[in-house]
N, C-alpha and C positions, 0 to 999 in steps of 0.2 A: 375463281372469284371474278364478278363481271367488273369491266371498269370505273362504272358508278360507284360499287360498292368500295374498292380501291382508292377510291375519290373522298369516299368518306372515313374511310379510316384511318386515313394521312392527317385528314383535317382534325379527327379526334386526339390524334398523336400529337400535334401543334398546340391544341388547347391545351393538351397534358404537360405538358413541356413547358410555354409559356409562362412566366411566373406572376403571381396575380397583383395587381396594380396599387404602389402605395397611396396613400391619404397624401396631398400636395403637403409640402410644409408652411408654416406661413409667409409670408413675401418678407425675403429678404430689404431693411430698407435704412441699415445703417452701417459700416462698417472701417475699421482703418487701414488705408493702404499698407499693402505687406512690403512696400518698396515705396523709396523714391522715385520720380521719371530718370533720374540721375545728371540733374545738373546743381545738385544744393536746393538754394530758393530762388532759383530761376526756374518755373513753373511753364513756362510761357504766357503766364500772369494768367486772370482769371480763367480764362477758355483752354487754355493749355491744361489747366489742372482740373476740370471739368471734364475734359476728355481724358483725361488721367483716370479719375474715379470712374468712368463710363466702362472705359477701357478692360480695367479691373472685375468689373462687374460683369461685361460680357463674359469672361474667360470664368467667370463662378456659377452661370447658369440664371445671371439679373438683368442683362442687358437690357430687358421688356420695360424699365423702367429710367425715370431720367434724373441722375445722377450729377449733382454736384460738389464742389469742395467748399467743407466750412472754411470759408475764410476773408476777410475783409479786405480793403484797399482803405487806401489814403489821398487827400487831397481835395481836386477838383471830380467830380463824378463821384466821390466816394462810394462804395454800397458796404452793408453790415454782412455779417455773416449770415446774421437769423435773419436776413430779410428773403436769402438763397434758398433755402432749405423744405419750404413745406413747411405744414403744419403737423404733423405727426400723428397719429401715433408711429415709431419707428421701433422696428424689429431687427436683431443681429441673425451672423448666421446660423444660431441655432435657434430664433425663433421666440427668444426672448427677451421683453420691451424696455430698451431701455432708456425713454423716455415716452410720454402722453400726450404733452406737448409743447410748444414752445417756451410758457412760463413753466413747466417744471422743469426742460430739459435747462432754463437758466437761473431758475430760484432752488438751487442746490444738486439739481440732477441726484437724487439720491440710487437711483437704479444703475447709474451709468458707475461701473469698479472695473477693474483690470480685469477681472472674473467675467465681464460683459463686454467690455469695449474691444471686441474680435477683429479681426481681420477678416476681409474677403471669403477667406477660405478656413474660418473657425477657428485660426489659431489666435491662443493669448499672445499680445507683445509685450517684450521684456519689461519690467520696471527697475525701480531701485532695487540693490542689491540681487539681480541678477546679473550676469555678464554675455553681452554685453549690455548696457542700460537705454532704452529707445525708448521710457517715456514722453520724452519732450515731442508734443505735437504741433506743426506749423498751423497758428490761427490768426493771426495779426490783429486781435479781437481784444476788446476790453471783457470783463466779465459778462456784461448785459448783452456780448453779441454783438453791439454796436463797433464802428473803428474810431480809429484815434484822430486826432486834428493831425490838419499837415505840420509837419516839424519835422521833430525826431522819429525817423526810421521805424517802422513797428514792420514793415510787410515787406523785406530785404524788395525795394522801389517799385511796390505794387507784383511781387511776386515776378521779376524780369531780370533780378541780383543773384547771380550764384559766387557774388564776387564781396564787394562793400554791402554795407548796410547791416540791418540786423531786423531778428521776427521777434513776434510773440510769442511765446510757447504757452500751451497748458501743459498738465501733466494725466496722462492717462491712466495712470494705478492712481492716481490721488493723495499721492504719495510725496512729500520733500525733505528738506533738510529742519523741518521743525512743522507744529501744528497751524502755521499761522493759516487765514484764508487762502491767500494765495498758493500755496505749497499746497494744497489739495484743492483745488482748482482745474479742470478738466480742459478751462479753455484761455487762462489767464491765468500765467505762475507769474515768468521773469522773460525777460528777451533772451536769445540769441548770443553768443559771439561773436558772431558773425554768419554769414549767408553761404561761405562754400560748404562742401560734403564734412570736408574734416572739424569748421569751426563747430557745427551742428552737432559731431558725433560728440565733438569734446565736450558738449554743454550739457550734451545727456540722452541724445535722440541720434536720428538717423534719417531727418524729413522727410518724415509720414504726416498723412493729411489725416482729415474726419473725413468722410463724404457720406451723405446724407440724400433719400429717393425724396424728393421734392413732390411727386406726384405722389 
């Protein structure tokens, strides 16, 4: 057999072998962190927790996209959550929308359930009556997205407290201690205990974010 033809029939063996190319899935472009950074709600305030979600996202195969965390401040400079985010449509990791956009993802989000709101890497997080329970999600957010007047504590000191203060939480299964609005609320239930690892665990969570592709 001459070398040419040797040449080609390696190359036929390659094609054969090769396995043929799936269909892209749709772009990843919402998802809840599967961890804390591990300091509570000491985030290293907004940009710390931006590169949180970015971070996350590289290691899922998103990185291509730019990633931030829902979440508000307080005070002087204030910014809202929805002001961060994009306009939507947003996709989980399995490709399915759970929200259009911005006024539906805050005029009831009805796509957005525990059966949707994934993690990173596809997994459901825990809610009520599982164990351990990590629906409580750090948002520092009124319902509308917007943040709260400076006062009292909503964003453990703009997201720099893994000590004092206290957050917002929503609840990611939709899920609480009764029907009221807030107990099924995604992004505005109840505050905090407080801002370290453990006050957070005991209120029902484990400081996980939203992060949301912007682009």
């Amino acid at each position: 057999m001459t070398r040419l033809t040797l040449a080609g029939a390696a190359l036929a063996l390659v094609a054969l072998a090769a396995p043929a190319l799936a269909q892209p899935a749709p772009s990843m472009g919402f998802f809840i962190t599967s961890a804390n950074p591990g300091k509570g709600g000491d985030l290293g305030g907004l940009a710390g927790a931006d590169a949180h979600c970015q971070a996350l996202a590289q290691a899922a195969g998103a990185g291509n996209r730019s990633w931030r965390a829902y979440l508000s401040t307080q005070g002087a400079g204030a910014e809202n959550a929805r002001d961060r985010i994009g306009r939507g449509p947003w996709r989980n990791a399995r490709g399915e929308v759970v929200a259009d956009s911005l006024q539906e993802l805050h005029d009831g989000a009805p796509k957005l359930t525990k059966q949707t709101a994934l993690t990173e890497r596809g997994a459901v997080v825990n809610g009520r009556g599982d164990t351990p329970n990590m629906h409580d999600i750090l948002t520092g957010s009124q319902p509308d997205g917007t943040a709260f007047a400076a006062g009292e504590d909503r964003t453990c000191g703009n997201w720099t407290s893994g000590d004092a203060g206290s957050a917002m939480l929503g609840h990611s299964d939709r899920i609480g201690l009764n029907d009221s609005p807030p107990m099924k609320s995604w992004n505005s239930s109840h505050p905090s205990r407080g801002c370290t690892m453990e006050a957070l665990k005991a209120t029902g969570g484990a400081g996980l974010l939203y992060c949301f592709a912007a682009d």
